[in-house]
TORTIGU-907669 format. One record per residue (C-alpha): x, y, z; residue number from 0; residue in three letters. Coordinates in steps of 0.5 Angstrom, whole numbers, plus 500, padded with zeros to 3 digits. Layout:
BEGIN
{tike {X; Y; Z}; NUM; "ALA"}
...
//
This chain:
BEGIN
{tike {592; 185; 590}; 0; "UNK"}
{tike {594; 187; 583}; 1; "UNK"}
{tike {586; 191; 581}; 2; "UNK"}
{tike {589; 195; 587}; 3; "UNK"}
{tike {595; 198; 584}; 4; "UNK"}
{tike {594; 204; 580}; 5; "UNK"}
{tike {600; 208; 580}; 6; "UNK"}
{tike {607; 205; 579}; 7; "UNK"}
{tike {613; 209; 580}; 8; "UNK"}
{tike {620; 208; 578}; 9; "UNK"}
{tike {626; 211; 582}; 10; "UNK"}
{tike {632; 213; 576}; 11; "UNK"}
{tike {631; 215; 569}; 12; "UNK"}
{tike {637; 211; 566}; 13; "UNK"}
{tike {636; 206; 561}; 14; "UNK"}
{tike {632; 201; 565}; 15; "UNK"}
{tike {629; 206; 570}; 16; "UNK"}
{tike {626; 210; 563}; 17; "UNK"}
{tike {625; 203; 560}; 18; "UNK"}
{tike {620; 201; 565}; 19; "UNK"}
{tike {617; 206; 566}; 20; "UNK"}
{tike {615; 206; 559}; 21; "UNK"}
{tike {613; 199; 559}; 22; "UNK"}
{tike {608; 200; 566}; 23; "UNK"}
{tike {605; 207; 561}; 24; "UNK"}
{tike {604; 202; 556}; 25; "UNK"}
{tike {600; 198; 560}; 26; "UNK"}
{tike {595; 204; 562}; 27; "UNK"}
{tike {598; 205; 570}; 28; "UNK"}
{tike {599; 212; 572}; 29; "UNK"}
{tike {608; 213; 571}; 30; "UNK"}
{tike {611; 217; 576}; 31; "UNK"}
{tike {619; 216; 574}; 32; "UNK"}
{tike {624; 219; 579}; 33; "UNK"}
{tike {631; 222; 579}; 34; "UNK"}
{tike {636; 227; 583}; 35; "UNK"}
{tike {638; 229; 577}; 36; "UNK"}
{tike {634; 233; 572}; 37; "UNK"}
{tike {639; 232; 566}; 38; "UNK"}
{tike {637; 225; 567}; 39; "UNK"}
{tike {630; 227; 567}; 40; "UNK"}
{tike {630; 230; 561}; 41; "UNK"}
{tike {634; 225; 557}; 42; "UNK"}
{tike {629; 219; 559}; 43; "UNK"}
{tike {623; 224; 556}; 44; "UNK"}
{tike {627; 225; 550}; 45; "UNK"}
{tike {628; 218; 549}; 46; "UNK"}
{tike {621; 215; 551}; 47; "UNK"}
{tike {618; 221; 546}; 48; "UNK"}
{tike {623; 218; 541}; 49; "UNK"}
{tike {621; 209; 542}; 50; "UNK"}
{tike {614; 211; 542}; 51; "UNK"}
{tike {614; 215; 535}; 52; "UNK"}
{tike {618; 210; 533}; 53; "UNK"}
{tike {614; 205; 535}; 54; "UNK"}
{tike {607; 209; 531}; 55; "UNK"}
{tike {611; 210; 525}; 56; "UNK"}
{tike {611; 202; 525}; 57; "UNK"}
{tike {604; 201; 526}; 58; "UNK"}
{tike {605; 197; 533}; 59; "UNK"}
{tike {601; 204; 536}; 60; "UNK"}
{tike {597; 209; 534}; 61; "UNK"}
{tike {598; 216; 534}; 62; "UNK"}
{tike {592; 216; 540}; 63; "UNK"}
{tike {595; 211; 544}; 64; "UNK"}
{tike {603; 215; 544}; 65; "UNK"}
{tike {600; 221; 546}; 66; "UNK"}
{tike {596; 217; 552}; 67; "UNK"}
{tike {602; 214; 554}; 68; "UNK"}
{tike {606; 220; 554}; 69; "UNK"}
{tike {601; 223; 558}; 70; "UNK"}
{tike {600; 216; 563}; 71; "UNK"}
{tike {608; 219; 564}; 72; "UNK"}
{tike {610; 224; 570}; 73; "UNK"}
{tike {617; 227; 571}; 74; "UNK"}
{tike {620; 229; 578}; 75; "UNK"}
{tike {626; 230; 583}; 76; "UNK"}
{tike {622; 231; 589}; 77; "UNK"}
{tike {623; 225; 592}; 78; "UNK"}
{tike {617; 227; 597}; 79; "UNK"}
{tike {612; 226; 589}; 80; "UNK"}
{tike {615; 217; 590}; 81; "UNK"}
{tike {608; 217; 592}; 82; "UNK"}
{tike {605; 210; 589}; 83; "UNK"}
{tike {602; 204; 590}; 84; "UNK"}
{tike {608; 200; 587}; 85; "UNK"}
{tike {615; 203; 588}; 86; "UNK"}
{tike {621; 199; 583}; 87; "UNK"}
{tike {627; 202; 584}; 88; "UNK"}
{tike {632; 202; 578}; 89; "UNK"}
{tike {638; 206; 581}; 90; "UNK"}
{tike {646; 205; 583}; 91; "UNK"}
{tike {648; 198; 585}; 92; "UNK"}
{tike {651; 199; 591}; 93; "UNK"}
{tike {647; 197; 598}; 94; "UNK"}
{tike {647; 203; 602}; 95; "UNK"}
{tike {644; 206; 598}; 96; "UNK"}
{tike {639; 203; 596}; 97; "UNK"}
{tike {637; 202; 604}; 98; "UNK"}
{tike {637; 209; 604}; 99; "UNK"}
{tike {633; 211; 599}; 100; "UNK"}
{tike {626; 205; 601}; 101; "UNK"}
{tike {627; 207; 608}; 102; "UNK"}
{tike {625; 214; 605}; 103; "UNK"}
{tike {620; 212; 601}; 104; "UNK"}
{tike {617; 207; 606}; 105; "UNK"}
{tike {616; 214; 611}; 106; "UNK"}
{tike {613; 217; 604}; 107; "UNK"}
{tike {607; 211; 604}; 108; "UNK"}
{tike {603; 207; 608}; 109; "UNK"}
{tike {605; 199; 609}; 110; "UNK"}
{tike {601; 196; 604}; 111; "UNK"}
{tike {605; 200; 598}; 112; "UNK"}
{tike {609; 195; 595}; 113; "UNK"}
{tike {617; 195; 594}; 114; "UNK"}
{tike {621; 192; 589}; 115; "UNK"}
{tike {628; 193; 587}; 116; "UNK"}
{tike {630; 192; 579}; 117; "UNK"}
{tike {638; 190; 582}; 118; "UNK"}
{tike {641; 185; 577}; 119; "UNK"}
{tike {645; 182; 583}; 120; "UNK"}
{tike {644; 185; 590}; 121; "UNK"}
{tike {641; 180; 594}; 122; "UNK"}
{tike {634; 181; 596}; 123; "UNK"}
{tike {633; 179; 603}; 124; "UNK"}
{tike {640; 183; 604}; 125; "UNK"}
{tike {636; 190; 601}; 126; "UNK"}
{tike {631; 189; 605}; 127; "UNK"}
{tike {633; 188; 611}; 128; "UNK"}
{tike {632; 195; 613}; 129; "UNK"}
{tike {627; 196; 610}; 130; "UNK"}
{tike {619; 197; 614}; 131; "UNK"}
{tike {615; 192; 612}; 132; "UNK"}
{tike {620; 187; 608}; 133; "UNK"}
{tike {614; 183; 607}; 134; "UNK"}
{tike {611; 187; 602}; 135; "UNK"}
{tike {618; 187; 599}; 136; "UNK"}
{tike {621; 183; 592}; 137; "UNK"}
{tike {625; 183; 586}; 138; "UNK"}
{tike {622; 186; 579}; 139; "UNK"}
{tike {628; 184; 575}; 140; "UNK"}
{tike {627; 187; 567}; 141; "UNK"}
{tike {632; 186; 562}; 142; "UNK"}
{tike {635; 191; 558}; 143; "UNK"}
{tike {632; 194; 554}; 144; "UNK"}
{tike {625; 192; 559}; 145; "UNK"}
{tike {620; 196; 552}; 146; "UNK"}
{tike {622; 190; 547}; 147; "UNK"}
{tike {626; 185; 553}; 148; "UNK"}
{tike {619; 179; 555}; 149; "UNK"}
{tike {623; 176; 561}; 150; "UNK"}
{tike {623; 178; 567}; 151; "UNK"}
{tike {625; 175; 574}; 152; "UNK"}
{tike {621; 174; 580}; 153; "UNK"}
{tike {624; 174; 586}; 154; "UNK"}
{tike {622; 173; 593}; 155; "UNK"}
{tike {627; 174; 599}; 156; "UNK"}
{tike {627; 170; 605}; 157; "UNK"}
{tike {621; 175; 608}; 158; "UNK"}
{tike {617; 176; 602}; 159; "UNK"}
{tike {610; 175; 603}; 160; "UNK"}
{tike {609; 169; 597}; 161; "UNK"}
{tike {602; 173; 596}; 162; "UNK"}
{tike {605; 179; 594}; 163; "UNK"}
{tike {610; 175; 589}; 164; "UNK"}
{tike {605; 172; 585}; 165; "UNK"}
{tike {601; 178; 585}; 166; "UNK"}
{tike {606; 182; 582}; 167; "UNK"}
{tike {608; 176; 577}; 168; "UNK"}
{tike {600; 176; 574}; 169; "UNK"}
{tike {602; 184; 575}; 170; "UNK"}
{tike {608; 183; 571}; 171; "UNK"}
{tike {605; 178; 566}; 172; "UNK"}
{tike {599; 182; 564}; 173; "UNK"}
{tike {604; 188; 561}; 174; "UNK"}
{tike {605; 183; 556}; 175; "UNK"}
{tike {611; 180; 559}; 176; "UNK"}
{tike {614; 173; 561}; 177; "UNK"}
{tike {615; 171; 569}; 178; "UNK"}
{tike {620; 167; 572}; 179; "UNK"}
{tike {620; 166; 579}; 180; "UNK"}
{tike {627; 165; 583}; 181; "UNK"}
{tike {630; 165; 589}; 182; "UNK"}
{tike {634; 170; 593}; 183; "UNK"}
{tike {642; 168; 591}; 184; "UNK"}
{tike {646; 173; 587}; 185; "UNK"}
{tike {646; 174; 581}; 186; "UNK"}
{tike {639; 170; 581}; 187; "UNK"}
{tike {638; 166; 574}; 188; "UNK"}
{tike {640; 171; 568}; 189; "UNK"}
{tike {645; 173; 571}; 190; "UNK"}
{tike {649; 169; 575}; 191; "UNK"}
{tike {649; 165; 569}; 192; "UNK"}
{tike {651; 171; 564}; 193; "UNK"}
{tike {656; 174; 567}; 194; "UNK"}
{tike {661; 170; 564}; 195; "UNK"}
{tike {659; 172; 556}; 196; "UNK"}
{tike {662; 178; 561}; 197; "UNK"}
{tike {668; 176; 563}; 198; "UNK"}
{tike {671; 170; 559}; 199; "UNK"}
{tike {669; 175; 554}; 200; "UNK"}
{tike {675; 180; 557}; 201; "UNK"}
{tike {679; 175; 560}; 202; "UNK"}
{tike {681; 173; 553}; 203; "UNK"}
{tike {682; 181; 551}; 204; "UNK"}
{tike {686; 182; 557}; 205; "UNK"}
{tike {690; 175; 554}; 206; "UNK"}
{tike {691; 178; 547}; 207; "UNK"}
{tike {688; 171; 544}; 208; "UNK"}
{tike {684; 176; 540}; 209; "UNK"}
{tike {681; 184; 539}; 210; "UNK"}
{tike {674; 185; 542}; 211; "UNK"}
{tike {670; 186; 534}; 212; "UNK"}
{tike {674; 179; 533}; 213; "UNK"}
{tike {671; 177; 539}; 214; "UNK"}
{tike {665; 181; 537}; 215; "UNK"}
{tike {664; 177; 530}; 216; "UNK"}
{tike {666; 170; 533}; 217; "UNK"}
{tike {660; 170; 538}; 218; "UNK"}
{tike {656; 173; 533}; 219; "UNK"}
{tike {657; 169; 527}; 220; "UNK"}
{tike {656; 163; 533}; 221; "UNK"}
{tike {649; 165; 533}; 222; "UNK"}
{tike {649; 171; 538}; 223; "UNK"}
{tike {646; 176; 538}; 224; "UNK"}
{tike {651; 181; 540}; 225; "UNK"}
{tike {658; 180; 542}; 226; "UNK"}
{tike {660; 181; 549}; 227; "UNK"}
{tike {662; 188; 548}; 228; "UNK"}
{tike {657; 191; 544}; 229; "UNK"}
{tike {652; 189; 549}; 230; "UNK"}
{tike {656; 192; 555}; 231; "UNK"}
{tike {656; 198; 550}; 232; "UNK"}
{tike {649; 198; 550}; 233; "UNK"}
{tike {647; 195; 558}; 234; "UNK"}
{tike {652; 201; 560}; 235; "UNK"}
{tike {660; 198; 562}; 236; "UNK"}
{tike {659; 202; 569}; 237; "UNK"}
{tike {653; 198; 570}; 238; "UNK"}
{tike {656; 191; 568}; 239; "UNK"}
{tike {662; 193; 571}; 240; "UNK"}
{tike {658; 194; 578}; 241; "UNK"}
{tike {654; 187; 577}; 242; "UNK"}
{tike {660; 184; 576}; 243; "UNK"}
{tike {665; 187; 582}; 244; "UNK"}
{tike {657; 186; 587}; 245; "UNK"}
{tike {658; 179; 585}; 246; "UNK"}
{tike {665; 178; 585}; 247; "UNK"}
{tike {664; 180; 593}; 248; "UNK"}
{tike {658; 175; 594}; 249; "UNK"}
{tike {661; 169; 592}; 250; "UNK"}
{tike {666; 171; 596}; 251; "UNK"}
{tike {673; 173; 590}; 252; "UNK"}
{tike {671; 167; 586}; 253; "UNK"}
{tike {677; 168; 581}; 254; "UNK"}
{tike {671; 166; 576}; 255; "UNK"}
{tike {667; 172; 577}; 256; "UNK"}
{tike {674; 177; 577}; 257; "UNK"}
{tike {672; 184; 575}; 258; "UNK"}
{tike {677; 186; 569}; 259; "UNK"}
{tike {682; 191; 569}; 260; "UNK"}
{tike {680; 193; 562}; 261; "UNK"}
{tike {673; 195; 564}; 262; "UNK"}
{tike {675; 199; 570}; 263; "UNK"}
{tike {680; 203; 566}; 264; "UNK"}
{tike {673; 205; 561}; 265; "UNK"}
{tike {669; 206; 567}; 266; "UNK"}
{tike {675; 211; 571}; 267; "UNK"}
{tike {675; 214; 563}; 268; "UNK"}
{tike {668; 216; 563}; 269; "UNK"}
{tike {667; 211; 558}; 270; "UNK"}
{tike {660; 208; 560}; 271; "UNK"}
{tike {658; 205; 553}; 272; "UNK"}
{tike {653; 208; 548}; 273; "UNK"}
{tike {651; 213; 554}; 274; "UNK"}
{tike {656; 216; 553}; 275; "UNK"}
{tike {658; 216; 545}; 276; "UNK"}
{tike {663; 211; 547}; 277; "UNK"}
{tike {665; 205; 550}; 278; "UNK"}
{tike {669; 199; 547}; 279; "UNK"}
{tike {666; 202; 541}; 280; "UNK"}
{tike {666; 209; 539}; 281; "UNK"}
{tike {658; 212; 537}; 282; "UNK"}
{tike {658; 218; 533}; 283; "UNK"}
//
């Protein structure tokens, strides 16, 4: 089933949608990466173009092979190109959103595309249970930022055909990363068990026990490699804030998985982190 697979297209230019994309140009696939909105586009270019000259400046690639990478990479916001033989989606986390976008994609393409979603919590069987086919659909969860981030989760929904999920796990695995299989539960492994760096993190800020760079600089100088803070400036605060909210909902208001006031006060803002030069921390 994997030597089947010759065209990969990504849905959503944001940091993880354009940093998949770069890892399946990488690996040789022919790239399409999707989004509604042109600036977007245009951004995931501008900073593929900069990771990979980056990269050749260091010797990690050749001049030749950047320019085969770059040109592995098609930019589209017609939803009506979404035509490939794997489709992972890397848009907002909200559900009916996501139902909406596989069903159009599912008109686009025959039964035998495979469809897969890089939500951080949004349960696999939930997504796909409006979608044609569920068998032929998964979760291809990378980490941020997915060029230089090995893990990634595997994940089966109820429906999912087990052929389809290890296939996708050698697919995944021959691109240079390393797999985990895990089941359909929200938050999957990585998440549920991170979430409370997150929000321990903010309970302590919101209870004035310290300041966020002290708080940064604690957990740093324990051994980590960024604060809590840092790294929700570099994931996105809108995006870990949407994580958090999902999966305060599924677990059904656990108060340990509580979103925090502060961080919907940065999120209402229109401070989203690095992104937007300015999160908890200001980037110039």
């Amino acid at each position: 089933m994997v030597t089947n697979i010759r065209t990969i297209a990504i849905a959503g230019a944001g940091t993880m949608g354009s940093g998949i994309a770069q890892v399946t140009a990488t690996a040789g696939y022919k790239t399409i990466l999707f989004d509604i909105e042109p600036k977007m586009l245009q951004q995931a270019e501008t900073n593929i173009k900069k990771s990979l000259a980056f990269l050749s400046s260091k010797g990690k690639i050749s001049a030749a092979e950047e320019e085969t990478i770059l040109t592995n990479i098609t930019y589209t916001n017609q939803l009506s190109d979404l035509k490939a033989d794997l489709i992972i989606e890397a848009i907002l986390e909200k559900l009916e959103i996501k139902h909406q976008f596989f069903q159009q994609v599912a008109e686009l393409n025959g039964s035998n595309c495979i469809l897969a979603s890089n939500t951080s919590s949004i349960p696999i069987t939930q997504i796909a249970a409006k979608v044609p086919n569920p068998e032929r659909f998964l979760g291809i969860h990378f980490f941020n930022p997915a060029p230089i981030m090995k893990l990634v989760e595997i994940i089966s929904g109820v429906q999912t055909d087990p052929t389809i999920a290890t296939s996708c796990k050698k697919l995944i695995e021959d691109m240079g990363k390393t797999c985990v299989m895990a089941k359909d539960a929200p938050g999957f492994i990585v998440n549920r068990v991170a979430r409370h760096y997150y929000v321990e993190g903010l309970k302590t800020l919101e209870e004035n026990v310290a300041d966020f760079e002290t708080i940064d600089a604690l957990m740093e100088s324990s051994g980590f490699k960024m604060g809590p803070f840092k790294l929700m400036d570099l994931i996105g605060v809108d995006t870990n804030f949407s994580v958090t909210s999902s999966m305060y909902q599924l677990f059904h208001q656990d108060a340990k998985f509580r979103p925090s006031r502060i961080q919907q006060q940065l999120v209402d803002a229109g401070f989203h982190g690095k992104k937007t030069k300015r999160g908890f921390y200001v980037y110039p």
